[in-house]
N, C-alpha and C positions, 0 to 999 in steps of 0.2 A: 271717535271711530265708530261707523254706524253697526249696528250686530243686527244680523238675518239669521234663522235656524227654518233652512231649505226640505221641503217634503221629497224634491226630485234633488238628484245632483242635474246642479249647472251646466251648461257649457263655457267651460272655465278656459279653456287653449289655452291651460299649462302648459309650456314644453319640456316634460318630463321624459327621461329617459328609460322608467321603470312602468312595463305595459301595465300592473295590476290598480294604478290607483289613475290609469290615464281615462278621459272622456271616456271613448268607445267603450273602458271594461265596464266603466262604474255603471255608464247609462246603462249598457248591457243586463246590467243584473235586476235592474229595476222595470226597464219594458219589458222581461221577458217574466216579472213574478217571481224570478227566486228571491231578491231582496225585495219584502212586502211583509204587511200584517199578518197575513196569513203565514206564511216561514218563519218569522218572530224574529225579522232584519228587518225593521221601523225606517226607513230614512227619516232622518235630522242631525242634514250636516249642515255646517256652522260656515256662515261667511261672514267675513269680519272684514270691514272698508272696502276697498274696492282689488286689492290683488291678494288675498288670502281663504282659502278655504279649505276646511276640513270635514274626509270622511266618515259620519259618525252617525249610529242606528242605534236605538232603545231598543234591546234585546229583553226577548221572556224568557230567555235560556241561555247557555253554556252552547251549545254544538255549533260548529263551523268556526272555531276560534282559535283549537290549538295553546290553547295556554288554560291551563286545564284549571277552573277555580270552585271544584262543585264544592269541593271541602269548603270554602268560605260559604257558598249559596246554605248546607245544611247547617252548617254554624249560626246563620242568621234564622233558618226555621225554627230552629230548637229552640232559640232564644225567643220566641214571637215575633219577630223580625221579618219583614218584606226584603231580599237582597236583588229581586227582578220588580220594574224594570230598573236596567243598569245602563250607562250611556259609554258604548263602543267606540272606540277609533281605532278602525282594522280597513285595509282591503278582505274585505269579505271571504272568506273559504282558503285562504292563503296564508300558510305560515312563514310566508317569508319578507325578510329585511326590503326593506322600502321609506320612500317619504311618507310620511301622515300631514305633517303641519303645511303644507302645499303653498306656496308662494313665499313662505315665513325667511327671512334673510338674516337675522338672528337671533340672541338670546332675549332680547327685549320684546320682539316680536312671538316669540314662543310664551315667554313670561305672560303678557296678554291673551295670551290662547288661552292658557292653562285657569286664571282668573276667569276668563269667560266661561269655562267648563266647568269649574267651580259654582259659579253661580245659578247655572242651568239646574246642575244638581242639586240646590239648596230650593232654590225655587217652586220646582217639578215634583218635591220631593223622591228625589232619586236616590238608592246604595252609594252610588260613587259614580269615577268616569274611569276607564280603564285605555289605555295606549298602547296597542301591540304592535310589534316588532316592528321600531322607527330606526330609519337610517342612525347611520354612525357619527353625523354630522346634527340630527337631532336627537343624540344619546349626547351628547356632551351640553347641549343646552338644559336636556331634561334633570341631567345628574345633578343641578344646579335649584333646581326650581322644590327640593324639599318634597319629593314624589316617591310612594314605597316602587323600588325596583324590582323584579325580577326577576333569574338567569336560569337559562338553560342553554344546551347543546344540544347542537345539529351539527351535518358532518357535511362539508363543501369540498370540492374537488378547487384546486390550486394551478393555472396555466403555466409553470417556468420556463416560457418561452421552446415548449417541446417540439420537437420536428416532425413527430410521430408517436402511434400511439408504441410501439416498439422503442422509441426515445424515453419514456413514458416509464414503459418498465423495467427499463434498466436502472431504475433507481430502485426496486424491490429487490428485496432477497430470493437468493434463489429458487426458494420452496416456494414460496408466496408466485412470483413469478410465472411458476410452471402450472401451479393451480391457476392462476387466469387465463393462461394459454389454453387451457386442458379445456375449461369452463367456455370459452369462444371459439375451439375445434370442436365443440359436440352440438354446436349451431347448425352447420352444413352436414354433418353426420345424421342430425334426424331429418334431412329432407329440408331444411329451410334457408328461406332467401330473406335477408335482410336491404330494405331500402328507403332513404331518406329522404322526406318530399319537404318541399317550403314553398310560402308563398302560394305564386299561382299554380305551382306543379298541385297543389291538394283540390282534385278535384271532390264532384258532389259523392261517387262511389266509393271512393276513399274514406269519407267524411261520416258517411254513413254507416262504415262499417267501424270506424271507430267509434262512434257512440255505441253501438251495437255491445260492440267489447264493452266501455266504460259501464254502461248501465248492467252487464249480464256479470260486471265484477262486483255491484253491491246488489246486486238479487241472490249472489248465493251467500252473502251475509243475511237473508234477510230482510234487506230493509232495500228505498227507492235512493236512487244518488241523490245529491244535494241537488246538480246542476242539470235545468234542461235540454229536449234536441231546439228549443225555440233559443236559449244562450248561446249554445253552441254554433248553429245557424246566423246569428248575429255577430260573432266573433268571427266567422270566416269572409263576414260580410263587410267588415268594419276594422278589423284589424288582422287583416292575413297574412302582414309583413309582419308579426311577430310569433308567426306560427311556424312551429315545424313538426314535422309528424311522420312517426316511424312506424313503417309496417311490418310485419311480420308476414310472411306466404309461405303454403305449402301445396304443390302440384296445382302452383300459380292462381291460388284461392286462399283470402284474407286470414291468417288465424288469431292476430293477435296487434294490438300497435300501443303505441305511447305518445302521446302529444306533447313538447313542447313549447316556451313561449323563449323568446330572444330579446334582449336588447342589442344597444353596442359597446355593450363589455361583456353579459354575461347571460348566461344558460339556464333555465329555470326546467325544473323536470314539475309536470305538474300530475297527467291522469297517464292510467294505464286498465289494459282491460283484455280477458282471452276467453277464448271459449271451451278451448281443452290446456291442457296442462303438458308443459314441454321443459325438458331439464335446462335450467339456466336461461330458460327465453328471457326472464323477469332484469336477471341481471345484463341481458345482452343490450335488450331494447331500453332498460330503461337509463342504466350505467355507462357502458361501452358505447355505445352510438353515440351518446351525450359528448362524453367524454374524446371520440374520433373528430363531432362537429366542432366544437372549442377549438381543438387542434388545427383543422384544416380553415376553419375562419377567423384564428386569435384572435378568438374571446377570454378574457381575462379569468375568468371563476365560473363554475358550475354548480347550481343549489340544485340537486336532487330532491329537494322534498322533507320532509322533517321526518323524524323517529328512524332510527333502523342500523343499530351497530354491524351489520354484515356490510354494511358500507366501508369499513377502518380497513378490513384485508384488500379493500380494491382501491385500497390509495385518496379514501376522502376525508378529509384531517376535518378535527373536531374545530368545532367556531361556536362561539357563545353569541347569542338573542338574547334581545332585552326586550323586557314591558315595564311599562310604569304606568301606576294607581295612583286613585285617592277615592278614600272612603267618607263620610260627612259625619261616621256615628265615633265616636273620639273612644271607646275602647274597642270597639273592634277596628280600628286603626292602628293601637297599639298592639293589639294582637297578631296583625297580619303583619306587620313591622317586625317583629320577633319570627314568626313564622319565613318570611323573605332571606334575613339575616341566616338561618338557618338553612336555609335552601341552598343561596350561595355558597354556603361551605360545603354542601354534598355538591352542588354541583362542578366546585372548582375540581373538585376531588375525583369525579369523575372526566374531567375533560385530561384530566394527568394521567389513567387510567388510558383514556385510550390514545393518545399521544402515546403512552409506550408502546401500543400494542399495533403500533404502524406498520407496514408491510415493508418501509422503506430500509435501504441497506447502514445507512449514518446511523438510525435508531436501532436496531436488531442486531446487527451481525460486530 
């Protein structure tokens, strides 16, 4: 089987149903410079025979990853150790569940992946290779292939064939209930219109006032977003059927939006951005809309986004992501082994935690 390690991604016409690891996004990131040497997103991704390929970049850093490993990165300084570069397999800037191994059909096919990535890293002299958040269907291959795993929680909203977002809440208790109601009557109370564009309805002044937002939401951090208006530009250009995009107005002037991406099963909340500060906008546009569009287009699940337990009162039940490693240096291997093991039990522990702490009326009342 011939092995390639690609500077550009392919055009590979996958027919993938998850937008973040599809042609449009990946080229996307690469013509537009956010994934480059310069950002310290390397492409070199791997194509192995003729229907397999995987997205994977030599990082000089940790940010844009979401699987947080800087404690290993100063583990290996201390020690005299290089732990960058490290060789990535991620949709880039996205912490959410997806295919990685791309064409792979099963464990034998995965198993050769994993060898191949192996050997890159021995070669290259690379830390390891690191696998973030792969489908559910390439977590049972990997479980198998002798790879350090990792767990954490995120909190995804669950379609039971609802009829409405009122359907919706009758499964909350009553206190819980009233506070959503209360939190989605103080929308139109301060003067605002909420509305949902897809597709071709997002035009160019739309578009523009959303990055607007996005980018004036990491300036008051501080720092520049990760993603450009030339990305952004290219997504509307390239993949508009899996866009949708929530506005926010007041006295019929942009104040706020959130963007997301779609498939056909499920809902991804990705960026959000405002310019002034309005009670529960955050949760309206980024939560509630989401959660209205699932409904009226049954779509199966809704990923809002990683980190943020104030999601659990609004009904979006805890779900565990996985990544799997491998390091080349044989005790810091068994360290992070140890380190893993221990994670898992905080983290089981916390996914019990909030499973109790549902808003729904079966668990509460």
């Amino acid at each position: 089987m011939t092995t390639k390690w690609l500077t550009k991604w392919p055009l590979t016409g996958h027919k993938l149903n998850n937008p973040f690891v599809s042609d449009q996004f990946l080229m996307a990131l690469e013509a537009t410079g956010v994934c480059s040497p310069k950002s310290g997103w390397l492409p070199q991704h791997l194509k192995l025979g003729e229907t397999i390929t995987v997205p994977a970049y030599l990082k000089s850093h940790s940010w844009g990853e979401y699987v947080f490993d800087w404690s290993w990165a100063n583990a290996y300084d201390q020690n005299g150790l290089a732990y960058y570069p490290k060789l990535v397999i991620a949709a880039p800037y996205t912490p959410s569940m997806g295919p990685r191994l791309l064409g792979a059909q099963n464990k034998l096919d995965a198993a050769n992946i994993i060898e191949t990535l192996k050997s890159k890293v021995t070669t290259d002299q690379l830390s390891g290779f690191h696998i973030l958040y792969p489908d559910q269907r390439e977590q049972q291959w990997l479980n198998e292939l002798n790879l350090l795993k990792r767990t954490d929680v995120q909190f995804h909203w669950q379609n039971a064939d609802y009829r409405d977002f009122d359907d919706f809440l009758d499964r909350f208790n009553s206190r819980k209930r009233k506070n959503v109601r209360k939190e989605r009557l103080s929308i139109p109370q301060q003067g605002l219109q909420m509305t949902t564009l897809e597709g071709e309805q997002i035009d160019a002044a739309n578009w523009h006032a959303f990055y607007q937002f996005y980018h004036a939401t990491y300036l008051k951090r501080g720092r520049q977003g990760y993603l450009n208006k030339s990305f952004f530009d290219a997504l509307l250009a390239n993949q508009r059927g899996n866009l949708v995009l929530v506005m926010a107005s007041k006295n019929n002037q942009p104040v706020a939006s959130a963007l997301f991406f779609k498939d056909t099963e499920s809902l991804y909340g990705r960026y959000w951005g405002c310019f002034e500060e309005f009670n529960n906008l955050h949760f309206e546009a980024c939560y509630y809309q989401g959660i209205e569009y699932c409904i009226r287009n049954n779509l199966k699940r809704f990923d809002p986004g990683t980190q943020g337990e104030h999601k659990i009162a609004r009904g979006f039940e805890p779900t565990y992501t996985h990544s799997y490693h491998w390091l080349s240096h044989p005790e810091f291997y068994s360290a992070v082994a140890n380190f893993c093991r221990e994670e898992a039990v905080m983290s089981r522990e916390y996914y019990n935690q909030a499973q109790k702490a549902l808003p729904f009326k079966h668990i509460t009342e």
